[in-house]
PASEBA-1860 file (N, C-alpha, C; in nm, 3 decimals):
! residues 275
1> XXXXXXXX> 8.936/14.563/7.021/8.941/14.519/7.161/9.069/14.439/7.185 ~ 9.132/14.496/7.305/9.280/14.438/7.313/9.210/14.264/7.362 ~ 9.372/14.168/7.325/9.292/14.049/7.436/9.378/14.051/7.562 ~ 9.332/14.010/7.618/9.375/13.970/7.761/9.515/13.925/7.725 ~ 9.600/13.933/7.824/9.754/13.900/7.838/9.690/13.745/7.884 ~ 9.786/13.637/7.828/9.804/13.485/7.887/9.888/13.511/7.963 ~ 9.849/13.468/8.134/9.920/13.423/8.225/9.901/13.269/8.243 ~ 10.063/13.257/8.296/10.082/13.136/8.284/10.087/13.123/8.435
9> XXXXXXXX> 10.046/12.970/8.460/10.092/12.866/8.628/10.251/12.881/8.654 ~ 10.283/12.894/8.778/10.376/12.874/8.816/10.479/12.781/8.793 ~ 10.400/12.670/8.777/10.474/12.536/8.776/10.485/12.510/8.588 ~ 10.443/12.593/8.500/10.450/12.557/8.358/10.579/12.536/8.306 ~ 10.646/12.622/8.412/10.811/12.554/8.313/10.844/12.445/8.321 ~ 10.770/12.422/8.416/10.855/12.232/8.424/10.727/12.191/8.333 ~ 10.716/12.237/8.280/10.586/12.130/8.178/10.628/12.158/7.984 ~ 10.614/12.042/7.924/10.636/12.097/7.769/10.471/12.095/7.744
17> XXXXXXXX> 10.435/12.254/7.727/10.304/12.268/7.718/10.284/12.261/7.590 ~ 10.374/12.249/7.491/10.354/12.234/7.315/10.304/12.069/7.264 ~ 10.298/11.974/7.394/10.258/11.857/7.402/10.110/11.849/7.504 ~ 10.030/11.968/7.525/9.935/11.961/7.564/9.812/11.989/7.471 ~ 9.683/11.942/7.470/9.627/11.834/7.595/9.680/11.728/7.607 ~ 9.681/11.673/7.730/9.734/11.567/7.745/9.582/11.435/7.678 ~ 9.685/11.335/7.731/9.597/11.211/7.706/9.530/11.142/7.785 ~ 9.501/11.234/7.926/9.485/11.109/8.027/9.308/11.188/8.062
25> XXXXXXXX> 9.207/11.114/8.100/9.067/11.117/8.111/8.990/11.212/8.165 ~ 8.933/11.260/8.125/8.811/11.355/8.236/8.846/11.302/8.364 ~ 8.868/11.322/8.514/8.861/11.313/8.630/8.951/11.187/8.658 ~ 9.104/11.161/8.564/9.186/11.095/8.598/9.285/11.176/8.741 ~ 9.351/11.102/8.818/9.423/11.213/8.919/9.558/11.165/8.898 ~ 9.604/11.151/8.806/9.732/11.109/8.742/9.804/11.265/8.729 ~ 9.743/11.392/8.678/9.750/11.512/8.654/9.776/11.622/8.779 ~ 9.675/11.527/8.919/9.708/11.619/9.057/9.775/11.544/9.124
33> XXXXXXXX> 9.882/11.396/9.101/9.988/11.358/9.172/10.077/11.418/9.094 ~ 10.128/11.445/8.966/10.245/11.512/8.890/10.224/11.667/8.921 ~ 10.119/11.764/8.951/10.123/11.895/8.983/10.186/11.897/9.173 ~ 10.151/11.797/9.225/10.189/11.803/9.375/10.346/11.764/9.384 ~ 10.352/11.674/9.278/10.568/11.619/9.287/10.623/11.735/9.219 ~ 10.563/11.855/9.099/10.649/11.961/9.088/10.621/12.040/9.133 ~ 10.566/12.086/9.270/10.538/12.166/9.348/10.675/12.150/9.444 ~ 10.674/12.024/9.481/10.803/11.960/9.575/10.890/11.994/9.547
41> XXXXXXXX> 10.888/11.971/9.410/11.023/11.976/9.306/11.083/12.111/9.266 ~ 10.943/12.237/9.283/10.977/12.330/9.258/11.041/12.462/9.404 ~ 11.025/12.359/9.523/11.037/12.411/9.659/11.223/12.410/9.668 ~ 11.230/12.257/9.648/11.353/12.207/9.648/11.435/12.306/9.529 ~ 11.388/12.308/9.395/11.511/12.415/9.328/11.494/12.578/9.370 ~ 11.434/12.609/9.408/11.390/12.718/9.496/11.522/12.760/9.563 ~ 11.498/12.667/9.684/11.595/12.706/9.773/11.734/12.633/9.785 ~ 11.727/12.607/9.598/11.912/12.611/9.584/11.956/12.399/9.645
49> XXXXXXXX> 11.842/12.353/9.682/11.876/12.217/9.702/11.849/12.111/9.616 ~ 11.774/12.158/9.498/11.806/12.070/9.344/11.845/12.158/9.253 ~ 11.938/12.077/9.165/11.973/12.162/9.049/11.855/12.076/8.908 ~ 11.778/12.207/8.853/11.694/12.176/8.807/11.754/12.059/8.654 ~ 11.858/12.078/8.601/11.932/12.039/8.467/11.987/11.894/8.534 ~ 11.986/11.880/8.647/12.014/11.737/8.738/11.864/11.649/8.751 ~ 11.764/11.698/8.713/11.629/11.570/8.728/11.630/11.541/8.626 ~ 11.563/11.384/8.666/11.556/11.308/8.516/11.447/11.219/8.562
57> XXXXXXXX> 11.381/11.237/8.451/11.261/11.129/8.480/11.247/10.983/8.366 ~ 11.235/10.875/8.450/11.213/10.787/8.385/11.055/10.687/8.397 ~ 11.060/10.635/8.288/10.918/10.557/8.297/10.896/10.472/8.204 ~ 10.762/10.377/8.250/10.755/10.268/8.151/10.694/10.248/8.040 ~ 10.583/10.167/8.069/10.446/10.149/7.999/10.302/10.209/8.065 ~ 10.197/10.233/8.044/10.078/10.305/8.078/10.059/10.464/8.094 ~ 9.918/10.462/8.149/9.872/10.635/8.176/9.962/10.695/8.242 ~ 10.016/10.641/8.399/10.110/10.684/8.462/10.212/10.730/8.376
65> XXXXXXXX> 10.291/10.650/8.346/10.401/10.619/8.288/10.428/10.775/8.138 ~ 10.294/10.800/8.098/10.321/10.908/8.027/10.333/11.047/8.099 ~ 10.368/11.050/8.191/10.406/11.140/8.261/10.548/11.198/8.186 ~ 10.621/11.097/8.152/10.764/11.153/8.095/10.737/11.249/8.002 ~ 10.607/11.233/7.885/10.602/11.276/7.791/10.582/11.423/7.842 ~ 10.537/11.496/7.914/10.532/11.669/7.968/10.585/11.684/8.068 ~ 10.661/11.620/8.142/10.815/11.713/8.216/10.858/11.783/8.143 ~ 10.908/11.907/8.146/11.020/11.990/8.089/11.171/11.911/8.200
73> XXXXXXXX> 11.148/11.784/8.182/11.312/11.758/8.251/11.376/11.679/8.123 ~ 11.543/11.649/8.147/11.549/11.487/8.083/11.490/11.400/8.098 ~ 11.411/11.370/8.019/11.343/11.186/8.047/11.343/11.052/7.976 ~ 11.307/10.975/8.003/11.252/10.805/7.912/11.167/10.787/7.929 ~ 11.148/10.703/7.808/10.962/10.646/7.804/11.056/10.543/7.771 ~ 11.064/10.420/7.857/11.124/10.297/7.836/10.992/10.171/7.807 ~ 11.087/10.055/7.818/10.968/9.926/7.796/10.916/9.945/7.921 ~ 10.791/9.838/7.895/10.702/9.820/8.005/10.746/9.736/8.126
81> XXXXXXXX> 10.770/9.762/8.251/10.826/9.738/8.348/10.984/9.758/8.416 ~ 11.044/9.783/8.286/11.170/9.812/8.274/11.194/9.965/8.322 ~ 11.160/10.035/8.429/11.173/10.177/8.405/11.306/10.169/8.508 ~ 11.345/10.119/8.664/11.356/10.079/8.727/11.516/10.058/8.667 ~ 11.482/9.934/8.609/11.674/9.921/8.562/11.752/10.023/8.472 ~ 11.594/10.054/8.410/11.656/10.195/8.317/11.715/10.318/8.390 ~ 11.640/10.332/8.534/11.628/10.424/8.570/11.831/10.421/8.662 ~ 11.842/10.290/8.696/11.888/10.233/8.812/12.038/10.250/8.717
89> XXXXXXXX> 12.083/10.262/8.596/12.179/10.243/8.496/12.210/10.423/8.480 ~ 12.095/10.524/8.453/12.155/10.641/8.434/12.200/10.671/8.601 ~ 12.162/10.625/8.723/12.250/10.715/8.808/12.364/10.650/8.850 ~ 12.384/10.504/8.808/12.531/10.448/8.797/12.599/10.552/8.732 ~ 12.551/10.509/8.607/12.634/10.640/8.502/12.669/10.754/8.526 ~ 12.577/10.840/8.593/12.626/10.972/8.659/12.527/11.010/8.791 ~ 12.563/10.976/8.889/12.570/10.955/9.069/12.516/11.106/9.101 ~ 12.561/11.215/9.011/12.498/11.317/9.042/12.365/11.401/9.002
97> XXXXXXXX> 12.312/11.275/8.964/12.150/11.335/8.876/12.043/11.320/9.039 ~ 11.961/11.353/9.017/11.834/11.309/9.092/11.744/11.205/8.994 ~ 11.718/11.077/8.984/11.657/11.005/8.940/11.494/10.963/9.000 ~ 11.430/11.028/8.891/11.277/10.980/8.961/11.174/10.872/8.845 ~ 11.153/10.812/8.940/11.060/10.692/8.824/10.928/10.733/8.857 ~ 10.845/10.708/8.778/10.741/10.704/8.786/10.649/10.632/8.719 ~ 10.559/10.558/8.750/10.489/10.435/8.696/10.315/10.378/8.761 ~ 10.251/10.295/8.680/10.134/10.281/8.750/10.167/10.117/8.810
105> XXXXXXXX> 10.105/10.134/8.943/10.104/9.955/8.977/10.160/9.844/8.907 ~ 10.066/9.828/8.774/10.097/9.720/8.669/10.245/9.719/8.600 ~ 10.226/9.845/8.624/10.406/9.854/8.556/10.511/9.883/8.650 ~ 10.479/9.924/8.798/10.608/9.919/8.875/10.581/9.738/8.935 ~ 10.480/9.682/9.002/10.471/9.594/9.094/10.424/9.471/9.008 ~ 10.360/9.486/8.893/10.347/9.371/8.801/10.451/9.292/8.691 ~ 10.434/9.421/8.565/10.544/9.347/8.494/10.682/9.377/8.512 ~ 10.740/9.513/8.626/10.817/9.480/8.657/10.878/9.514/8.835
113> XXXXXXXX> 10.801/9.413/8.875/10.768/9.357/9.008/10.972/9.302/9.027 ~ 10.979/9.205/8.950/11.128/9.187/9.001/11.249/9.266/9.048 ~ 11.203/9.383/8.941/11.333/9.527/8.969/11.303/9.579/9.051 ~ 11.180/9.580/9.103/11.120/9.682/9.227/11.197/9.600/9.333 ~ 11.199/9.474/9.376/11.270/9.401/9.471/11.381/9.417/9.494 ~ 11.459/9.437/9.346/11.579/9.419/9.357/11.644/9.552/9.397 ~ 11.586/9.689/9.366/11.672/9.798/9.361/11.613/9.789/9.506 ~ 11.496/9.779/9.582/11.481/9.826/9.694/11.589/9.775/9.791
121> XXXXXXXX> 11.607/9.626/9.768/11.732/9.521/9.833/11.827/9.628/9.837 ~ 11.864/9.606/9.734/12.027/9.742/9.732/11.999/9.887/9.779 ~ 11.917/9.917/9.813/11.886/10.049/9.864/11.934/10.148/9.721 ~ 11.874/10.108/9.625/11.974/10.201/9.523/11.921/10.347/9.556 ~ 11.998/10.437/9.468/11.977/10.577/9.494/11.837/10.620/9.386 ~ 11.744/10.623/9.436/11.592/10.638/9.338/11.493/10.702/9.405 ~ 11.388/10.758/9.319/11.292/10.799/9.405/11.174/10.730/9.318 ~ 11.095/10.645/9.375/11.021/10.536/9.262/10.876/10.591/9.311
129> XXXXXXXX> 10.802/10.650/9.249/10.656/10.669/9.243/10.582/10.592/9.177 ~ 10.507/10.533/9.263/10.383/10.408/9.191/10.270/10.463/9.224 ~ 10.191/10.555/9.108/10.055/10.563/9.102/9.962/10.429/9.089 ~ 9.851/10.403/9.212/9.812/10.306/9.199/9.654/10.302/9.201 ~ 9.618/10.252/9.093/9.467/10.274/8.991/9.434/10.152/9.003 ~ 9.457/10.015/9.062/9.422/9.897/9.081/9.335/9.815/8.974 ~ 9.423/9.861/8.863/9.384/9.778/8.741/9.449/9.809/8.658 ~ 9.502/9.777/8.507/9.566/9.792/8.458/9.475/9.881/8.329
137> XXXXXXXX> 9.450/10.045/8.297/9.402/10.105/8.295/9.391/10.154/8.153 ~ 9.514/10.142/8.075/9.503/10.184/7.961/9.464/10.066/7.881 ~ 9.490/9.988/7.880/9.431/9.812/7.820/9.305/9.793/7.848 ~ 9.251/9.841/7.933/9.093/9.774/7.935/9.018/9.724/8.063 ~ 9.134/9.746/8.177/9.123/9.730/8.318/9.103/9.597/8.332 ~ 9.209/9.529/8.306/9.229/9.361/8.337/9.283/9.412/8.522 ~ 9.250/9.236/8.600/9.307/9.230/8.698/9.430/9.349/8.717 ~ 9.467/9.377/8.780/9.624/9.409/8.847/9.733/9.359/8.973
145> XXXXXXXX> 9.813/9.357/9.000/9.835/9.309/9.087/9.768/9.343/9.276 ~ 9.726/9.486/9.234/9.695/9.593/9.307/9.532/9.528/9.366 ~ 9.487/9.454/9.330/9.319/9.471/9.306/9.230/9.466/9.416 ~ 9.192/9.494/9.493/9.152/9.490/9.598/9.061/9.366/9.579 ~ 9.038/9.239/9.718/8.966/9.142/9.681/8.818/9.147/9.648 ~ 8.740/9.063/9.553/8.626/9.090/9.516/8.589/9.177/9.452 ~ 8.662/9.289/9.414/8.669/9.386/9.341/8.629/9.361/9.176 ~ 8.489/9.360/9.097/8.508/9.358/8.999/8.574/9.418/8.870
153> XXXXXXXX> 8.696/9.328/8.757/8.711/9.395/8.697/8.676/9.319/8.524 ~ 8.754/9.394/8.432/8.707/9.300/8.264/8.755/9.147/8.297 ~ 8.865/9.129/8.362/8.877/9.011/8.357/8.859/8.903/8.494 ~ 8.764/8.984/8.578/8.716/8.867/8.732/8.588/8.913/8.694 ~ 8.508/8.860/8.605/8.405/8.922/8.630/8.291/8.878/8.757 ~ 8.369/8.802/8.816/8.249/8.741/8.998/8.296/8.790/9.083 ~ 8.468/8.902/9.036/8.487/8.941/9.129/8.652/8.916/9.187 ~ 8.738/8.962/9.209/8.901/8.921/9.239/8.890/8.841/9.283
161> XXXXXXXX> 8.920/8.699/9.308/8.901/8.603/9.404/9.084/8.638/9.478 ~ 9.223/8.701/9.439/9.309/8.688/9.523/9.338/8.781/9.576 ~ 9.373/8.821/9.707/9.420/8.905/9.816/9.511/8.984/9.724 ~ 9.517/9.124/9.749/9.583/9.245/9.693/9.779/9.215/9.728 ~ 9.793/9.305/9.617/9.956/9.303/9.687/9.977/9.409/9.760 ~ 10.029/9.395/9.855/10.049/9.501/9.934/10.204/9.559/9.908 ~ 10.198/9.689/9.845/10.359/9.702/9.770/10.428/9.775/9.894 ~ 10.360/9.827/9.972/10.431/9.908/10.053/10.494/9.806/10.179
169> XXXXXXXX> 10.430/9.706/10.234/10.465/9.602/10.299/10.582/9.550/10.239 ~ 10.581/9.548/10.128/10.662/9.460/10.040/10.811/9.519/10.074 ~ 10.827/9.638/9.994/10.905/9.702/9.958/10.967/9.803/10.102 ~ 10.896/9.804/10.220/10.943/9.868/10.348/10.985/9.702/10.437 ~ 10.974/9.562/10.423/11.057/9.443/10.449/11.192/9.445/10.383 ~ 11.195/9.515/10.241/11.371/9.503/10.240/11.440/9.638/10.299 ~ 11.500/9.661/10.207/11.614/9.780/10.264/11.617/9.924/10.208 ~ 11.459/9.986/10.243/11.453/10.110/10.184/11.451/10.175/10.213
177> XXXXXXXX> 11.539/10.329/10.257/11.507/10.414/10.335/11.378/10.507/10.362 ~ 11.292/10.475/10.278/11.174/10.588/10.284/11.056/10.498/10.181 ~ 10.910/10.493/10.329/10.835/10.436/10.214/10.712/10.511/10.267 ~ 10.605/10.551/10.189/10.522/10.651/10.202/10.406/10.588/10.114 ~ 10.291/10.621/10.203/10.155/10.603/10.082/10.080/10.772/10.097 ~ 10.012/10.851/10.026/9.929/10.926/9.960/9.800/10.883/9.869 ~ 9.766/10.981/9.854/9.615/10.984/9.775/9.628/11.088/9.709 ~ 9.539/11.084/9.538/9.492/11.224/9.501/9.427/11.267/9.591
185> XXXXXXXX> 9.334/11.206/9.645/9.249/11.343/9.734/9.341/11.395/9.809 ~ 9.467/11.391/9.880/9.525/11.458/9.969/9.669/11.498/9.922 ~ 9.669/11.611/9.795/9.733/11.626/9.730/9.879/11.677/9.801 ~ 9.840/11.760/9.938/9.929/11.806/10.013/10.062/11.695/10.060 ~ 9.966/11.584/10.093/10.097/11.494/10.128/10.157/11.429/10.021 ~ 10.076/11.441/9.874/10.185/11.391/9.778/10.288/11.443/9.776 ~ 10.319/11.594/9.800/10.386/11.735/9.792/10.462/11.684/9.928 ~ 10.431/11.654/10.024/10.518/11.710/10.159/10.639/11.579/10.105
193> XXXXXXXX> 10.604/11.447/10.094/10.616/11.314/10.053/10.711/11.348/9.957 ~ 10.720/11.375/9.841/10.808/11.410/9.734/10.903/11.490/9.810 ~ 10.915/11.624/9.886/10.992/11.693/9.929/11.100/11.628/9.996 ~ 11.038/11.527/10.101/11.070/11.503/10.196/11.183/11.359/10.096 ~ 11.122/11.297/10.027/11.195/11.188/9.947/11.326/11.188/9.906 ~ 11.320/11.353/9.846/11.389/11.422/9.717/11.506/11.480/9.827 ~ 11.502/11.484/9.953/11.622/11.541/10.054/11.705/11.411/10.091 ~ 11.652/11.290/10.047/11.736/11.170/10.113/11.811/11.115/10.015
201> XXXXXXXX> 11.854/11.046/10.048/11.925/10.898/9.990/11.897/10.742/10.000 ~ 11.933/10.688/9.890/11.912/10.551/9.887/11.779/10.553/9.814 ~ 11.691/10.389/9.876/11.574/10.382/9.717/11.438/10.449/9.851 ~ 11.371/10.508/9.752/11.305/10.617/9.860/11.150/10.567/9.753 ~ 11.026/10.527/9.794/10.934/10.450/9.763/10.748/10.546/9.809 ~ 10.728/10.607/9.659/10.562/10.661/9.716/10.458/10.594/9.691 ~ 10.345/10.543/9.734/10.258/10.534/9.643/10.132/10.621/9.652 ~ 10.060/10.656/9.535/10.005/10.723/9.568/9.860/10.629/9.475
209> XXXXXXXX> 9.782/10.682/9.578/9.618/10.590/9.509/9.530/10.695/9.424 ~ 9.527/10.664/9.345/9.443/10.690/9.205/9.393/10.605/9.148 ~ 9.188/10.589/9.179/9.139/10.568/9.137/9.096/10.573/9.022 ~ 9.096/10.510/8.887/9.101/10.499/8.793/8.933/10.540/8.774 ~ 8.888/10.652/8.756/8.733/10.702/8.682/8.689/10.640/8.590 ~ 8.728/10.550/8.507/8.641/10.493/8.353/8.630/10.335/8.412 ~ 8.785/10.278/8.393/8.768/10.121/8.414/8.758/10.075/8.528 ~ 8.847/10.157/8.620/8.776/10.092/8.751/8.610/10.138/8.811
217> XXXXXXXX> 8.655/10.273/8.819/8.504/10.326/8.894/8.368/10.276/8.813 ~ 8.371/10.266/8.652/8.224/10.228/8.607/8.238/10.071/8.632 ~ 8.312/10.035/8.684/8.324/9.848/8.699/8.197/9.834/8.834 ~ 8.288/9.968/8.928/8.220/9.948/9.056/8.119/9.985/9.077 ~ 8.042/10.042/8.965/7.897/10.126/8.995/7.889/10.289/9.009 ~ 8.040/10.365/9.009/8.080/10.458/9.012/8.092/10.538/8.880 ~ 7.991/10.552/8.778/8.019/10.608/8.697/8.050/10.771/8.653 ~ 8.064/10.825/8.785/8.083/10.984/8.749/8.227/11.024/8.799
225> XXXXXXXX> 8.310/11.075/8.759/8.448/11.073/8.793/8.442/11.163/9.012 ~ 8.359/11.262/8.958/8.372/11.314/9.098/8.299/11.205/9.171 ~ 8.229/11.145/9.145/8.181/11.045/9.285/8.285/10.946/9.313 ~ 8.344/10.925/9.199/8.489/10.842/9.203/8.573/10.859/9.347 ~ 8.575/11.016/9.303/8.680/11.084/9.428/8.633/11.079/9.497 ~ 8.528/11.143/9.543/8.420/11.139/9.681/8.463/10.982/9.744 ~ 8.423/10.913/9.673/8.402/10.739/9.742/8.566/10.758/9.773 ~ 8.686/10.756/9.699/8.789/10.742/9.725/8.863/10.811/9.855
233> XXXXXXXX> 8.795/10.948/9.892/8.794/11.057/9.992/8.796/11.001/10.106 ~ 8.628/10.913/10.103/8.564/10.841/10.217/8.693/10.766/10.302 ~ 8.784/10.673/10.188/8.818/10.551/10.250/8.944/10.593/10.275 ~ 9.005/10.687/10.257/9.154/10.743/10.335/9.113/10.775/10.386 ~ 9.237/10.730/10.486/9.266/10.793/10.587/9.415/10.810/10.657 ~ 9.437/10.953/10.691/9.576/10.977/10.714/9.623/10.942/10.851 ~ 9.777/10.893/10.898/9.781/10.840/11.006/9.946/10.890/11.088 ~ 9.980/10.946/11.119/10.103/10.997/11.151/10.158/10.846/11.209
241> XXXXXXXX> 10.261/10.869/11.151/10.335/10.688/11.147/10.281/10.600/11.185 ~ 10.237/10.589/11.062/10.116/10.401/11.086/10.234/10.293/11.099 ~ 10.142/10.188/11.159/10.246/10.091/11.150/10.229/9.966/11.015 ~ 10.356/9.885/11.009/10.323/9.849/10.860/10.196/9.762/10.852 ~ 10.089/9.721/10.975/10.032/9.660/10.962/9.929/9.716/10.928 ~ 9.916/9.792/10.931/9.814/9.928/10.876/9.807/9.949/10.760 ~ 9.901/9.874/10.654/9.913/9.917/10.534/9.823/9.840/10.414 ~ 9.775/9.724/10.481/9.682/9.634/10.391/9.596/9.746/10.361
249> XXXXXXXX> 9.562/9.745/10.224/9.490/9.779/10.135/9.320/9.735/10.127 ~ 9.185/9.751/10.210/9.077/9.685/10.166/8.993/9.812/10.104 ~ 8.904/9.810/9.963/8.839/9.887/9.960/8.732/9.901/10.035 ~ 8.696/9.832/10.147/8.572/9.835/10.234/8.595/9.880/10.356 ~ 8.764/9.854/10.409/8.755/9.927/10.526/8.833/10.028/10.538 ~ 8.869/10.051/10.440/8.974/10.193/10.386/9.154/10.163/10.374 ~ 9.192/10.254/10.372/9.343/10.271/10.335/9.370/10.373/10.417 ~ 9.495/10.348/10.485/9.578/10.426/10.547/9.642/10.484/10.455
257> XXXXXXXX> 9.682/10.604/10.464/9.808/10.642/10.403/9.879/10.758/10.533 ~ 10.015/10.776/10.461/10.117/10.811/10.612/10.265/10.777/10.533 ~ 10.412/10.789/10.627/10.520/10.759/10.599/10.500/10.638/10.714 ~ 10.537/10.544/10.597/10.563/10.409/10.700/10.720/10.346/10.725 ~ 10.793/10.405/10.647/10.980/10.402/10.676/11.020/10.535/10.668 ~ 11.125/10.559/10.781/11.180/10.652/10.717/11.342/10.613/10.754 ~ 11.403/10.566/10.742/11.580/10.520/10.746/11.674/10.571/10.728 ~ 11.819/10.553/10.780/11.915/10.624/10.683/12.005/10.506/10.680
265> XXXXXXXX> 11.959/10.389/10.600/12.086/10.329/10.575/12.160/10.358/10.505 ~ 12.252/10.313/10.471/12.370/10.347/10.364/12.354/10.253/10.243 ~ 12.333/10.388/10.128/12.215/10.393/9.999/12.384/10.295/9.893 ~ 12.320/10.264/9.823/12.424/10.152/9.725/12.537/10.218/9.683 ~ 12.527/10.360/9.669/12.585/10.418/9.608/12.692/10.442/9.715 ~ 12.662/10.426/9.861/12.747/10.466/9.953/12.865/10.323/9.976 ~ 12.764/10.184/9.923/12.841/10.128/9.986/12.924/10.036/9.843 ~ 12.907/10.129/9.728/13.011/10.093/9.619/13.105/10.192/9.638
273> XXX> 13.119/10.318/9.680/13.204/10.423/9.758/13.345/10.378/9.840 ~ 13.269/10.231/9.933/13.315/10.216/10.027/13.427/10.080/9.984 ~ 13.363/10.027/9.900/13.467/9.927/9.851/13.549/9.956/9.743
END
């Protein structure tokens, strides 16, 4: 009996499938924000507007963060929080790469919360993806900066007593041309979001919400990964240009997501050009 021919996904070349299975959980959505950014990614070299040997991915510490490890691009697996300056040093070095970070909360807005400020200030030339799981996920789901209030996690156990960070508020107050929130459940706008990122210039900012299925969801009473999503489903909601006040984060009365900047200032790179 002959066997069946293996067909492969579309999107497998951009993947090193000799490093699969991966490591990340039954009903993690860490797996359907990276299939929706090389969908983007694969639109854009498509039609001749990325050169595929020009992406480079960088990253830090956590689940997110191993994303570097199955790109078929150039990448880093840098220190934890450090992805950002790492990232922010190869397109000094060469201006003609496409640079994409990618990271979870704890590691873009926590431990390295300072570089996120700083490259956004300078408008550097980046495309920074913060998957955000509102706890710090591979450790054991301590607080995060992310945490929604009252939210139990290993280490509040009565409950967050402090107000969430709001990264997108944060980071659309300085000088960024493009800031965007998404959801796994709405994989489409991770995809339109990346496309749309990957055509601009300057520091260009996603986040996308991923509920964490083990440490967060069994914290909350959510122990089945699809009810995870379901509950997570419930509380987006999409908004054709929200305003930034829309962007607070409550798990009780939901989350907006939408493009909440879209700019064209003149990206760092334009204005080291200029001097």
């Amino acid at each position: 009996m002959a066997l069946a021919k293996l067909t492969l996904h579309p999107l497998d070349k951009y993947l090193r499938t000799d490093r699969l299975p991966h490591i990340w959980c039954p009903g993690c959505g860490i797996g359907i924000a990276l299939g929706a950014m090389l969908r983007a990614i694969d639109r854009r070299i498509n039609e001749g507007k990325l050169d595929r040997n020009k992406v480079v991915f960088v990253t830090g510490i956590g689940c997110s963060a191993r994303v570097s490890f199955y790109v078929d691009f150039d990448s880093a697996h840098t220190l934890h929080g450090r992805a950002i300056p790492f990232a922010t040093g190869v397109k000094l070095a060469n201006p003609s790469l496409e640079v994409i970070v990618v990271g979870g909360d704890g590691d873009i807005a926590g431990i390295g919360g300072n570089h996120l400020l700083h490259a956004a200030k300078r408008n550097m030339d980046l495309f920074v993806v913060m998957i955000t799981n509102f706890v710090y996920a591979m450790t054991g789901g301590q607080l995060a900066p992310t945490t929604p209030l009252k939210v139990y996690t290993t280490t509040t156990p009565h409950g967050n007593p402090e107000p969430p960070l709001n990264v997108v508020k944060l980071v659309a107050s300085l000088n960024a041309n493009y800031v965007a929130r998404a959801s796994i459940t709405t994989p489409h706008y991770i995809e339109m979001f990346t496309y749309k990122a990957l055509g601009m210039r300057g520091f260009r900012f996603l986040e996308v919400i991923s509920t964490c299925p083990e440490v967060y969801g069994r914290h909350i009473g959510l122990r089945n990964p699809v009810t995870m999503f379901e509950e997570l489903k419930k509380r987006v909601r999409y908004k054709p240009n929200p305003v930034i006040d829309e962007s607070d984060i409550d798990w009780e009365k939901g989350i907006v997501i939408g493009e909440y900047v879209v700019r064209n200032n003149p990206s760092y790179l334009d204005l080291v050009k200029r001097g």
